[in-house]
N, C-alpha and C positions, 0 to 999 in steps of 0.2 A: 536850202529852204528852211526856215524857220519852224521848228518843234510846235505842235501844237498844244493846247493847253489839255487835251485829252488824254494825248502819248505819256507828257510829262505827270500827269496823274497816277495813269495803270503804271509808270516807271515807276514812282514815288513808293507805290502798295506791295508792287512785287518786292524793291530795294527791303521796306520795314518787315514785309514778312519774311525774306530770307533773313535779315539779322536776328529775327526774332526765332527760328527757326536754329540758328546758329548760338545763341544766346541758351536756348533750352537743351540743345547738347551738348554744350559745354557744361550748366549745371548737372546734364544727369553723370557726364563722366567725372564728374567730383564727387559723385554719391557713392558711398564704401558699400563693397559688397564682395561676402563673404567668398576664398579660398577652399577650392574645393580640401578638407580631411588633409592631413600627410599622409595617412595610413593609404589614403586612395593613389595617391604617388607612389609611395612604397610597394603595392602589388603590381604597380603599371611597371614599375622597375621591375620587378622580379618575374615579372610575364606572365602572374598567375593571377586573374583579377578573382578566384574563387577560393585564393586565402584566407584564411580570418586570425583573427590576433584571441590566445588564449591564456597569456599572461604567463609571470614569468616563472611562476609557482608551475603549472602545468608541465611549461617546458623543460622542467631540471629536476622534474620529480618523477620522471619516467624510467632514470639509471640515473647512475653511480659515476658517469665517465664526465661530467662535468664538476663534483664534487667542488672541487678545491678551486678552481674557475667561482663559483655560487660563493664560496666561503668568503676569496678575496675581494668579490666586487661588493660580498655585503657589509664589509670595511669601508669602502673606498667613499667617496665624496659622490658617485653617480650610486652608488647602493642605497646612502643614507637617504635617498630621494624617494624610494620606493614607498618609504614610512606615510600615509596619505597624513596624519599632524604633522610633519615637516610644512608644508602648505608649499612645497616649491611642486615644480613641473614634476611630471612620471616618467623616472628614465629606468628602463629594463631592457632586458634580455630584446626583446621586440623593436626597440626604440632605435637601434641599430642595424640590426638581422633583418627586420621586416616580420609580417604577420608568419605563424610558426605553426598552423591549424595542418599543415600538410608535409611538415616535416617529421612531425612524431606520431602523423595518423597508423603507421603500421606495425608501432610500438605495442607492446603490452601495458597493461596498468601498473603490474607488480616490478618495480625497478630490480630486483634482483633477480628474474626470470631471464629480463632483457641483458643484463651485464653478464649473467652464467653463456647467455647464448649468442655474447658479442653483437648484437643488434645495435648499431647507430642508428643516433638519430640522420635523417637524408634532407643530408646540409647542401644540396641541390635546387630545395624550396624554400633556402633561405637566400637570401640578398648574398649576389656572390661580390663581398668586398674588396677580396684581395684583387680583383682581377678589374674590376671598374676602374676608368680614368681617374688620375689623381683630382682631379677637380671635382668627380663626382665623385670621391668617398669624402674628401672635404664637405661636401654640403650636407652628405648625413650628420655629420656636426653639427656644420651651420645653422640646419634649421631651426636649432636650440641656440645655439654660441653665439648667432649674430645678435640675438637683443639681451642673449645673458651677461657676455662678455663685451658689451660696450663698454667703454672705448678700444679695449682689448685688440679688439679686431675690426676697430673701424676703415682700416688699411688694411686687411689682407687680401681681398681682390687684386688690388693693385700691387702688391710687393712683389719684390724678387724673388722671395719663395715661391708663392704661387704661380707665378710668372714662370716659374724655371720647374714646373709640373713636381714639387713637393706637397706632399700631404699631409694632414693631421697626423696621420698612419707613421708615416717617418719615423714621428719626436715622439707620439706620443702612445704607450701598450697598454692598452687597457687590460689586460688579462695576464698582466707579469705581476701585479700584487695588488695590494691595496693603494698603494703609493701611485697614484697615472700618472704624476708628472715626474720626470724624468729630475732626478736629485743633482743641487749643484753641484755635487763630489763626482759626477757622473756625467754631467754635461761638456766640457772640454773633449768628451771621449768622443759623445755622441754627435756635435759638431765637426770636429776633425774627420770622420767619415767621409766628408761631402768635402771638407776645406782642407784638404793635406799642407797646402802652401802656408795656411798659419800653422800648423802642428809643426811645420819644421823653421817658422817663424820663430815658434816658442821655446825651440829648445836651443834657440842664439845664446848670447853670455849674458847680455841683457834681453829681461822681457821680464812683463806684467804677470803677478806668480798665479798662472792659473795653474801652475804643474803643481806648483804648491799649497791649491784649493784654499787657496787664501781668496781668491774670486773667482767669479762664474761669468761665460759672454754675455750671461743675460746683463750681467751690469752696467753694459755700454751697448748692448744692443738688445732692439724692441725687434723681436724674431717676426710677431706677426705682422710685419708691417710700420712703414714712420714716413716720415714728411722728407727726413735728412737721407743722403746716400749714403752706402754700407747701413742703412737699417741703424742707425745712431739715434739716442735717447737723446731727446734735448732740440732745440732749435736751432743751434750749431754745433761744431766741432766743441768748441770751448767750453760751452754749458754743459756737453757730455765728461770732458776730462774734468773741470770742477767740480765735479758732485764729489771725487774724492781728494781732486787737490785744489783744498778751498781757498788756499794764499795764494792762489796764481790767479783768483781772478780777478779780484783790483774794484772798481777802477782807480787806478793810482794816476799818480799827476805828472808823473812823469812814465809813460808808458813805451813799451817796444812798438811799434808800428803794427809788425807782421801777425804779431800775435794777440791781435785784439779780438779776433774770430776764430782765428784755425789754428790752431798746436801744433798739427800736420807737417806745417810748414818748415819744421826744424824735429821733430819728435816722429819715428816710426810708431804703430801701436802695437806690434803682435810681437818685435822682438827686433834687436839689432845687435851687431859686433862690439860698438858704439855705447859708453854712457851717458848720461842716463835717455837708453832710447833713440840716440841721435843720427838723424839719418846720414852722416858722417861729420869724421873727425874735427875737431878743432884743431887749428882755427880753421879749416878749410870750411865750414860750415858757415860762419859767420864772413868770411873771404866772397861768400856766391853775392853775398849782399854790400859788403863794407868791403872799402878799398884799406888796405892795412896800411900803418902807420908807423912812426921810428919806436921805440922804444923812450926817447925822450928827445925833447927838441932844440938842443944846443945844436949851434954851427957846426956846422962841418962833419954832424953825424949821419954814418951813411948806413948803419943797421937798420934793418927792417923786423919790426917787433913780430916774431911767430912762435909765440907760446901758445898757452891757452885762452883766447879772450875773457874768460872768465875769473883769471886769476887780480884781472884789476874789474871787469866790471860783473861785478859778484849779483849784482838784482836784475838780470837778463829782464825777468818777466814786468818788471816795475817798478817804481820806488816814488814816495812818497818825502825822500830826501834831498834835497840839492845837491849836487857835487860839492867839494870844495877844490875844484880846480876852476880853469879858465869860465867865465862868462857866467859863472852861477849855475849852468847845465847841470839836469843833471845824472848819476853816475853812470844810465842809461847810453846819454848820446853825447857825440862829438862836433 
């Protein structure tokens, strides 16, 4: 039966006012509006919504037992923040711990009353860190580090660290000196913790002299996060090894195949038996790829050339010269 011209009307008004209706939620859910405080987060973590934050002067001026803790963070790059002419963010004592109005409430005024009579401060009403999921003591960071530390950490949600329940906490001690980030003379140490297979990587005959703090992981790897597998700098393999060996990356005109992307392909990175790096011997290395060849090509010669590839074709990675042998090739390929 054919629709009347009435139905199709009230159809037409319901139809525009529901889009119309959908139209106006959609702009109100584009209208910004404000995040309740952190600090209101901060007490919902800590369980005590009747905290209050009293700064950081209060909290370290009760006793003596934080002393040298107060000394080195007003050193440090989070200390110098506290300075309100810095004009950066306010990071203290609070900013990490949570509101502290209830940890020092049954303190004395006089600090050296409190130290004579061993009285702590009751680090129970403070943010218990150590014991929080590593994901959440990371975002007590984060709440500052994601928009300070862009790009920094614009991959760390998604990284293997995170992924594999590592923490700020880890890498990084706020309370071992002024220094919070962990030094590259010091770093090898503190990764091998976690990575024992390159620790015994690197002490092969060949490897990359991190024993010899001539480099640091950080210099091939983006810890918090990267686009590339193993957390590699660079948009491949090979932009990562160029940054310090810059004559291998060409592009030359007469180039190796394999190695226009990945090093990998012939180069271990943390250490090998193998010079320089090679994830085995020559020729056998160049054998997995290349059918080998006589030594020279007179009749009746039945030697099979197994020395070291390299001792005739010297510019593995590329060359920009023609052979002077057959076909103009060159030194490259055969």
């Amino acid at each position: 039966m054919a629709e009347s011209s009435g139905a199709r009307r009230i159809k037409l008004i319901l139809l525009t006012a529901l889009i119309g209706a959908l139209g106006a939620s959609c702009a109100d859910l584009k209208q910004s509006r404000s995040l309740l405080p952190m600090r209101e987060y901060e007490r919902m973590i800590v369980g005590r919504l009747d905290a209050e934050y009293v700064g950081t002067a209060n909290c370290v001026s009760r006793c003596h037992a934080h002393d040298k803790i107060t000394d080195d963070f007003s050193h440090s790059v989070h200390g110098e923040q506290i300075k309100p002419e810095t004009g950066l963010p306010l990071v203290n004592c609070e900013s990490c711990h949570g509101p502290g109005s209830l940890a020092i409430e049954k303190l004395e005024d006089d600090p050296e009353k409190n130290t004579l009579l061993k009285k702590p401060c009751d680090y129970g009403k403070l943010l218990d860190i150590r014991h929080l999921p590593p994901m959440a003591q990371s975002l007590i960071c984060l709440k500052c580090h994601s928009a300070a530390s862009t790009p920094a950490l614009s991959h760390w949600n998604a990284s293997s660290h995170a992924l594999n329940d590592v923490s700020c906490f880890d890498c990084h001690f706020l309370h071992r000196g002024p220094q919070q980030k962990v030094s590259r003379t010091e770093m090898a140490e503190l990764c091998f913790r976690c990575h024992p297979d390159v620790r015994a990587e690197n002490n092969l005959y060949s490897h990359h002299p991190l024993r010899e703090k001539k480099m640091a992981c950080t210099d091939c790897h983006e810890v918090h996060g990267s686009t590339q597998d193993k957390l590699l700098k660079g948009n491949n393999p090979k932009e990562t090894c160029t940054r310090c060996h810059m004559e291998k990356q060409g592009p030359f005109a007469f180039e190796h195949g394999d190695v226009t992307e990945n090093c990998l392909n012939c180069h271990t990175p943390h250490g090998s038996v193998n010079r320089p790096l090679l994830n085995a011997a020559l020729p056998f290395l160049c054998l997995q790829c290349h059918t080998g060849h006589l030594a020279n090509n007179s009749p009746g010669t039945k030697q099979l050339f197994t020395n070291r590839c390299t001792d005739c074709h010297s510019q593995i990675h590329g060359t920009d010269t023609p052979s002077q042998g057959r076909a103009g090739l060159g030194s490259m390929r055969q």
